[in-house]
N, C-alpha and C positions, 0 to 999 in steps of 0.2 A: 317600161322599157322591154324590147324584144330582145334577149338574149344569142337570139339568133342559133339558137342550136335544137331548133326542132327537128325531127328525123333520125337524128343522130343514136347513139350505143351507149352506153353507162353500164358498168359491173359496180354494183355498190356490195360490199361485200359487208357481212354482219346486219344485214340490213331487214328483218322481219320486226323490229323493234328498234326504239331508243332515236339516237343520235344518226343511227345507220334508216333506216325507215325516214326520221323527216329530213335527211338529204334524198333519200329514193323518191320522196313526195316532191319536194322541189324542185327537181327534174322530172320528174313527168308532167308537173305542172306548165313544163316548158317547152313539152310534147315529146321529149327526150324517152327513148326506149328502153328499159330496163329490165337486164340479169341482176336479178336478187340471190341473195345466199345468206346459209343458216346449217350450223352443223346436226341439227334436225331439223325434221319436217312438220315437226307439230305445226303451227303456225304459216309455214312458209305457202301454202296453195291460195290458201285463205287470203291472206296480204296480195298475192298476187292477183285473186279475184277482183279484189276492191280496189287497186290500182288501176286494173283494165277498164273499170265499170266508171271511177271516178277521171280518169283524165282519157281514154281511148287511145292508149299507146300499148303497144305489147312489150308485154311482159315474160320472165322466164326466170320460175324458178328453180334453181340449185340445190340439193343438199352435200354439203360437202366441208372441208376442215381446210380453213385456209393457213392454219400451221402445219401443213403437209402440203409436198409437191405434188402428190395425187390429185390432194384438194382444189389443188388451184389449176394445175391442167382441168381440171370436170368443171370448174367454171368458165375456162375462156374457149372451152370446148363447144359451148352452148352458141354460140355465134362467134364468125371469122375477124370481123373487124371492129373494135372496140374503141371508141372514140372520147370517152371519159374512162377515168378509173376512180372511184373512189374506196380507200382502203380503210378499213373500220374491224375494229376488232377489242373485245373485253380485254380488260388489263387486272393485273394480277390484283389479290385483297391486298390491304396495310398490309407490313410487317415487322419484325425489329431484326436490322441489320447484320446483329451477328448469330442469327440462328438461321438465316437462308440457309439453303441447302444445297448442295451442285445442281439438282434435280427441279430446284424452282426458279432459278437460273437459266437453265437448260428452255423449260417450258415458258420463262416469262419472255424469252429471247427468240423461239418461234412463235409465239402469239402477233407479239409486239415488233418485232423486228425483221423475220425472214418470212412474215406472210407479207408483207407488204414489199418489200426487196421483190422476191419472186415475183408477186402479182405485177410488178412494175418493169422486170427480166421480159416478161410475157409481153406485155404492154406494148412498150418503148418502137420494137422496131417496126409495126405495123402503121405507128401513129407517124414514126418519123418517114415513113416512105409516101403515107396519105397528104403529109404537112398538117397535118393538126391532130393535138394531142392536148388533154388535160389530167392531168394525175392530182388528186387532191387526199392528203393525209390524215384520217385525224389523230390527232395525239394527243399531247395533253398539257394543260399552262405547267406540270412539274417540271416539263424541260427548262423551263427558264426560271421557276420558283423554285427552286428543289426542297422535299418536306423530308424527314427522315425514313418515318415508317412507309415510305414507298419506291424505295431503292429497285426492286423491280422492276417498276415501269418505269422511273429514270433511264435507267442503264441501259435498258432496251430499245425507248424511244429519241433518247439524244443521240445515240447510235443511226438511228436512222434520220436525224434531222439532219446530221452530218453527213450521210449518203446523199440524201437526196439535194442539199445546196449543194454538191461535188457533183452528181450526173445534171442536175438542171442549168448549167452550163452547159453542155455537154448538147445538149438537144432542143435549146429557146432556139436556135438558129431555123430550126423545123417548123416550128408553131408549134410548140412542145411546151408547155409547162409544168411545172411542178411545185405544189407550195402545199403545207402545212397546217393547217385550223389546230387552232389550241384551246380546247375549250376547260371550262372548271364551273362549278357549282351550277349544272345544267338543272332543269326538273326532270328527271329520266328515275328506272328503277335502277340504276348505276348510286344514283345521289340518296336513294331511300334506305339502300344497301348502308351507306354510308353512316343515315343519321341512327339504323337500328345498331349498328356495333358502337355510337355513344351511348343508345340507350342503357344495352349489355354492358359494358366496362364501365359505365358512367354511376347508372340508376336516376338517368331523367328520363322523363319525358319523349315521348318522337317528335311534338310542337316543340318545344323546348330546344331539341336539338338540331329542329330547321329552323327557328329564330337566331339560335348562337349561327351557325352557319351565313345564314341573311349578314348579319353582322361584320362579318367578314370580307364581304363584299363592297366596293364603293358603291354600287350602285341602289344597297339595300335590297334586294330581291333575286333570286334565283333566274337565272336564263331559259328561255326558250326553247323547247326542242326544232321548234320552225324559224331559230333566229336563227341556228347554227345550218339548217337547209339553204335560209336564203343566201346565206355568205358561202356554201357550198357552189350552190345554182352560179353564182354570179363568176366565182372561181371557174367555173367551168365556162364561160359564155366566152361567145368572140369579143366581148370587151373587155376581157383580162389577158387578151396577148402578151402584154407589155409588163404584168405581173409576173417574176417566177425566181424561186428559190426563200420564198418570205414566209413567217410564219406570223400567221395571225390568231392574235391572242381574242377570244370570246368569254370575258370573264366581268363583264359590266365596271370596265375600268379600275379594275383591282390592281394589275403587273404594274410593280412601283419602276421598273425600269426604263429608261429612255428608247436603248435599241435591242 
C-alpha cells in the first residue's frame, strides 16, 4: 500500500533509538523526510547518516530537550512546515506512590505531558492552514491499565490523552488528526531497563524475568520495535483521515477491556 505521504515533514522527537527510531524508520521508508531529536548528540548524526543512506530522504538532526520550550522551538526551527508530528519521549522509572516528591512530578509532567502539548501548540496551526496534519502520541497501555508503582507516567500521560481527544475535535475538520499508540512490553532497552530491576529486587534471572514478562502477555512474546513504526507510518498516511482522537493499544492483545 502507498501511504501516500512521500515528500512530506515528520519531527519524530526522541527518536535516535527505541520506539522513537523505528517510527523515524517507517517513515522514511515511506519517503517521508525526517527531523530527528535527542537530548544529546552522541548518536544523533550517525542515525541520521544511516537514514539518508538507507531510504534517500533528508534528514535533520536536532539536539535538544523537548521538556523545555527552548527545546522544542530548536526543533521545529529546523524546517518551516511540518506535516507529521510524532511525540516520543522516556517516561519516568517504577515507583511507590507515597514517596514521589513535588519534584518528580514536576519532571514526570514536562517529560510526559508539556513536551508533547507544546510540540503539538507548535504544530497545529501550520498543518490546519496547509489541510493536513498528523500528530501521533506515543504513550503508554498504563493509561488504560493502570499499575501502581507507575503513577508518574499515568498522571502525566492520561492527562494528555485527555488533551488531545478535546483538541482533535477541534481540528479533524482540517485533515488534522490526532491519535495515541499505546504500546507495552516492547523489545526496546526501555523493556530491558525493566526486566534488570526484577533481577535487582527479585534475585532472578534476566531470562527469567523476560519469560515471566512473556507471560503476561496474550500473545506470549514481546513486541516489535517495527510493529509499533508500522502502526505509526500508517497513522500518518492519507488513509487514516477518517481516524482521530483513538488510542491504539500495541500490547499483543493483552488490554482486557472492550473500549
Amino acid at each position: 500500500m502507498d501511504l501516500g505521504i512521500a515528500g512530506k515533514w515528520a519531527i519524530v522527537s526522541g527518536s535516535t533509538r527505541g520506539l522513537g527510531l523505528a517510527c523515524a524508520e517507517a517513515l522514511a521508508a515511506e519517503g517521508v523526510n525526517i527531523i530527528l531529536n535527542a537530548r544529546t548528540d552522541q548518536e544523533g548524526e550517525q542515525v541520521a547518516a544511516t537514514l539518508r543512506s538507507r531510504f534517500e530522504v533528508e534528514v535533520i538532526f536536532v539536539t535538544a530537550d523537548v521538556a523545555t520550550p527552548e527545546g522544542r522551538e530548536a526543533i521545529f526551527a529546523a524546517h518551516s512546515d511540518v506535516d507529521i508530528l510524532v511525540t516520543n519521549a522516556s517516561g519516568p522509572s517504577p515507583s511507590s506512590f507515597v514517596d514521589n516528591s513535588a519534584e518528580q512530578w514536576s519532571e514526570a509532567f514536562d517529560m510526559n505531558f508539556h513536551s508533547a502539548v507544546g510540540m503539538m501548540q507548535l504544530a497545529l496551526p501550520g498543518m490546519r492552514e496547509r489541510k493536513f496534519g498528523r500528530i501521533i502520541n506515543i504513550t503508554s497501555a498504563m493509561v488504560t491499565s493502570p499499575h501502581p508503582f507507575m503513577t508518574l507516567s499515568i498522571a502525566a500521560r492520561t492527562a494528555l490523552t485527555g488533551v488531545t481527544k478535546a483538541v482533535s475535535k477541534e481540528v479533524v475538520s482540517d485533515n488534522v488528526t490526532i491519535n495515541n499508540i499505546l504500546p507495552e512490553r516492547i523489545d526496546t532497552g526501555r523493556q530491558r531497563q525493566m526486566a534488570e530491576l526484577q533481577v535487582q529486587f527479585r534475585g532472578i534471572t534476566l531470562e527469567e524475568a523476560y519469560d515471566e514478562m512473556k507471560q503476561t502477555i496474550a500473545a506470549k512474546r514481546l513486541g516489535r520495535p517495527d510493529e509499533v513504526g508500522a502502526a505509526c507510518a500508517f497513522l500518518a498516511s492519507v488513509h487514516a483521515g477518517y481516524i482521530s482522537g483513538e488510542n491504539l493499544h500495541l500490547d499483543g492483545g493483552s488490554y482486557d477491556g472492550l473500549i
